[in-house]
MIMIZA-410567 format. One line per field, with one value per residue: residue number from 1; x, y, z of N, C-alpha, C, CB in turn. Coordinates in Angstrom, 2 decimals. Glycine has a CB too. Example, Ala and Ser with C-alpha at 12.3 -4.5 7.8 and 13.67 -1.06 7.14 Angstrom:
<atoms>
num <- (1/2)
nX <- (13.19/12.85)
nY <- (-5.69/-2.25)
nZ <- (7.80/7.08)
caX <- (12.30/13.67)
caY <- (-4.50/-1.06)
caZ <- (7.80/7.14)
cX <- (13.20/12.90)
cY <- (-3.30/0.03)
cZ <- (7.80/7.87)
cbX <- (11.31/14.08)
cbY <- (-4.47/-0.60)
cbZ <- (9.05/5.72)
</atoms>
This chain:
<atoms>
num <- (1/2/3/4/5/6/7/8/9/10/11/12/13/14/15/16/17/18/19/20/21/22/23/24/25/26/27/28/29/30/31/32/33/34/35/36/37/38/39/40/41/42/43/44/45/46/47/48/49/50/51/52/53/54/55/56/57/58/59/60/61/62/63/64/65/66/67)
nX <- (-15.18/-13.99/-10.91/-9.05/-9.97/-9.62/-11.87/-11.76/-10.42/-12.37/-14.54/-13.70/-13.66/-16.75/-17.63/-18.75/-18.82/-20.95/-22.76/-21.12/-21.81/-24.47/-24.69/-22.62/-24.12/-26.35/-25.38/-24.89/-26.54/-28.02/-26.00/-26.43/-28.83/-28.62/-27.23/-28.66/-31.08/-29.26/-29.65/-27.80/-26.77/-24.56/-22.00/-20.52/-17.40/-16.62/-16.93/-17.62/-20.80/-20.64/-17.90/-17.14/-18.82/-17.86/-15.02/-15.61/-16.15/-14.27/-12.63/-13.87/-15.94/-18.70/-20.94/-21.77/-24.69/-26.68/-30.42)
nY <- (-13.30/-10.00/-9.47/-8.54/-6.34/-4.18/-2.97/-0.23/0.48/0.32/1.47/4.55/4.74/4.29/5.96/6.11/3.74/2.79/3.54/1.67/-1.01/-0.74/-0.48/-2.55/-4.60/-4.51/-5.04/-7.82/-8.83/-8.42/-9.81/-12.20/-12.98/-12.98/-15.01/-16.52/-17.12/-17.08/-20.35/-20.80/-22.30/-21.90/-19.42/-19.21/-18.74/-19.80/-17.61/-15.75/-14.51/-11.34/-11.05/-10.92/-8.13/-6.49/-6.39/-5.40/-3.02/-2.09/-1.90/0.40/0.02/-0.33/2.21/4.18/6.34/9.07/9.30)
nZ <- (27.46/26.43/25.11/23.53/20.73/23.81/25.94/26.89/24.40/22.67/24.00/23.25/20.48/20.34/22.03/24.78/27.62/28.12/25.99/23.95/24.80/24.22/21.31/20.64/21.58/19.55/17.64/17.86/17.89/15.32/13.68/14.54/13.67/11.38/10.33/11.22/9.30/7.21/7.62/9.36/12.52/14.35/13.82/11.03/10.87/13.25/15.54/18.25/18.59/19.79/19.92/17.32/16.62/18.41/17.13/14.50/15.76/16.80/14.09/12.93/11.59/11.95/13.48/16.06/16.09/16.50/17.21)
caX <- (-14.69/-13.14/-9.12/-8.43/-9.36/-9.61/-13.23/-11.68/-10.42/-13.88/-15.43/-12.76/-14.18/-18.06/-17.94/-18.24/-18.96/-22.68/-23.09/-20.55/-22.86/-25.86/-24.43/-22.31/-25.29/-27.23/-25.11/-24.42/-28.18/-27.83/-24.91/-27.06/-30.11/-28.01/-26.68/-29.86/-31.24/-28.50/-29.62/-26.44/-27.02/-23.13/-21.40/-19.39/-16.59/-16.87/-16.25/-18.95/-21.00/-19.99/-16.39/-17.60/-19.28/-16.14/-13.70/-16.18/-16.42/-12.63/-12.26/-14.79/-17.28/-19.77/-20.53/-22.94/-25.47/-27.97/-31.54)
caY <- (-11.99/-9.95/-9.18/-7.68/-5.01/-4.19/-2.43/1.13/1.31/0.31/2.79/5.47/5.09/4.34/7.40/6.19/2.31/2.65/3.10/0.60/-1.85/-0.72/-0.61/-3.61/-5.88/-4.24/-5.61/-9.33/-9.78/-8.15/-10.81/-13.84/-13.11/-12.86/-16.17/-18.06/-16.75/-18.14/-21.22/-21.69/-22.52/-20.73/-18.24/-19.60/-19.16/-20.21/-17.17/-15.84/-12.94/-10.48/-10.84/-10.28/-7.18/-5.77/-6.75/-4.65/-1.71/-1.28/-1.66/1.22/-0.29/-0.01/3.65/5.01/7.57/9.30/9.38)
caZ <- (27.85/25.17/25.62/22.73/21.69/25.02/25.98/26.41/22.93/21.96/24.18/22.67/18.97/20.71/22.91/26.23/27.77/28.29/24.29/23.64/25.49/23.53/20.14/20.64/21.38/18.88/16.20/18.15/17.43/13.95/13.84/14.90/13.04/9.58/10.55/11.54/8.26/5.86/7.68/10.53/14.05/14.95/12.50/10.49/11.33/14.79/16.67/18.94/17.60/20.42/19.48/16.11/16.67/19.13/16.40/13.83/16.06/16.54/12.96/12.41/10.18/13.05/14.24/16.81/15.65/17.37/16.67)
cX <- (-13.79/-11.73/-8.50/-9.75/-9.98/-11.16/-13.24/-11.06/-11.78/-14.62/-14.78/-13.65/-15.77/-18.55/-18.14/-19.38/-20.22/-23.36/-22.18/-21.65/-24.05/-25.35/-23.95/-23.01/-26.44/-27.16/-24.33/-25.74/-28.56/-26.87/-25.85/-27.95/-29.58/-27.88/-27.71/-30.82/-30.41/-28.68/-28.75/-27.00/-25.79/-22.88/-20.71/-17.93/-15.87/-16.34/-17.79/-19.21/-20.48/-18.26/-16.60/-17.63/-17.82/-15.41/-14.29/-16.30/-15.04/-11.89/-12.93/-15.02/-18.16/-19.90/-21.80/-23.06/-26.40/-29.04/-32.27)
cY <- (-11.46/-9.11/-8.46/-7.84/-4.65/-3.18/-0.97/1.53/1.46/1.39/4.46/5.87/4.87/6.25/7.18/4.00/2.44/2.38/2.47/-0.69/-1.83/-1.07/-1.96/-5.36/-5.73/-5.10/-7.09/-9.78/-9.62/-9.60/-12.40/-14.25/-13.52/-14.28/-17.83/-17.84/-17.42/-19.38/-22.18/-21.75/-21.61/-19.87/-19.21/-19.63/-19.46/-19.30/-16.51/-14.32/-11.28/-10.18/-10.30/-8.94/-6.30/-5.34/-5.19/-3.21/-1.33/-1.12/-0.25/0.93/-0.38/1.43/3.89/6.26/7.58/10.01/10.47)
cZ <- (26.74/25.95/24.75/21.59/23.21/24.79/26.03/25.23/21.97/22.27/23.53/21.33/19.07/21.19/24.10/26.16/27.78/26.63/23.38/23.69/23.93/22.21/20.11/20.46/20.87/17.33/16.28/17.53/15.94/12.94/13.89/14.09/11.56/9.38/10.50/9.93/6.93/6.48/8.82/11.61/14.87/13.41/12.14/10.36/12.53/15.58/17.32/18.38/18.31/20.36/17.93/15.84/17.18/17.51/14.99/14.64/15.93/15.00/11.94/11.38/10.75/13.22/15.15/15.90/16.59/16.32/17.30)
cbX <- (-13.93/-14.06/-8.09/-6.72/-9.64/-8.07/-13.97/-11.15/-9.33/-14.80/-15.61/-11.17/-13.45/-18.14/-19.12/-19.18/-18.34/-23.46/-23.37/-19.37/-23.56/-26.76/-23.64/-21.87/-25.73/-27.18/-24.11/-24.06/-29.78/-26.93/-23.90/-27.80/-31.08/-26.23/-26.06/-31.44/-31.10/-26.63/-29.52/-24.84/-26.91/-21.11/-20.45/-19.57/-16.31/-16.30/-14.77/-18.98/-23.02/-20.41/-15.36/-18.69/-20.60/-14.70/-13.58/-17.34/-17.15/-11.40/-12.49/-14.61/-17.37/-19.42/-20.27/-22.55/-26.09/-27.63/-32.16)
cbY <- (-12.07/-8.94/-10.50/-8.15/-3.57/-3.65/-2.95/1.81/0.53/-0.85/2.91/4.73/3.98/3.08/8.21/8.36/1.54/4.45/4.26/0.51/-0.89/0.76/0.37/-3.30/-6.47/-2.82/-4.47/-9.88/-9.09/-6.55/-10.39/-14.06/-11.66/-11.97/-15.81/-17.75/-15.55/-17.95/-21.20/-20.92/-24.37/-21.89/-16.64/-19.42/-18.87/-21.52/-16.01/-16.17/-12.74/-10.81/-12.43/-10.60/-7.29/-7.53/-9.13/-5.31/-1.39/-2.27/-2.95/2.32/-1.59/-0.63/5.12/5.47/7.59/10.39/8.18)
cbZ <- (29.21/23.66/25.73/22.30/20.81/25.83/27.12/27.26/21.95/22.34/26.01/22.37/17.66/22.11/22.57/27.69/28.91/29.08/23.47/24.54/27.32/23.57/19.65/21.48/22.49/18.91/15.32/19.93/18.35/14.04/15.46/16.24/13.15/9.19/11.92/13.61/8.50/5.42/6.68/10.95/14.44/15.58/12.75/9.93/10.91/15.23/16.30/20.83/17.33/21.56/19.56/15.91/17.46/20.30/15.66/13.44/17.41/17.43/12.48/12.42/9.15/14.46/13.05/18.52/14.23/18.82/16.70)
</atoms>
């Protein structure tokens, strides 16, 4: 469960929780794939890729776009 940042600052810089969601676990699997690719079974530095991703959206280096 993520605690910080909390899920409405995420949805704040997403635009609302529904495309939090989507984006979020767009770029856990973006996240996993990179990972199983260089060869790892976990990330490296052992945190889970959905915290990952979070941590990358509130840092805005993630962004929703629409297609």
């Amino acid at each position: 469960m993520l605690h910080d940042p909390s899920i409405d600052q995420l949805a704040k810089n997403i635009g609302s929780k529904y495309a939090l969601c989507v984006v979020a676990s767009k770029r856990a699997r973006q996240i996993i794939d990179a990972a199983q690719n260089q060869g790892f079974t976990d990330l490296p530095s052992g945190e889970k890729p959905l915290s990952a991703a979070a941590k990358e959206i509130y840092d805005n280096k993630v962004i929703a776009t629409k297609f």
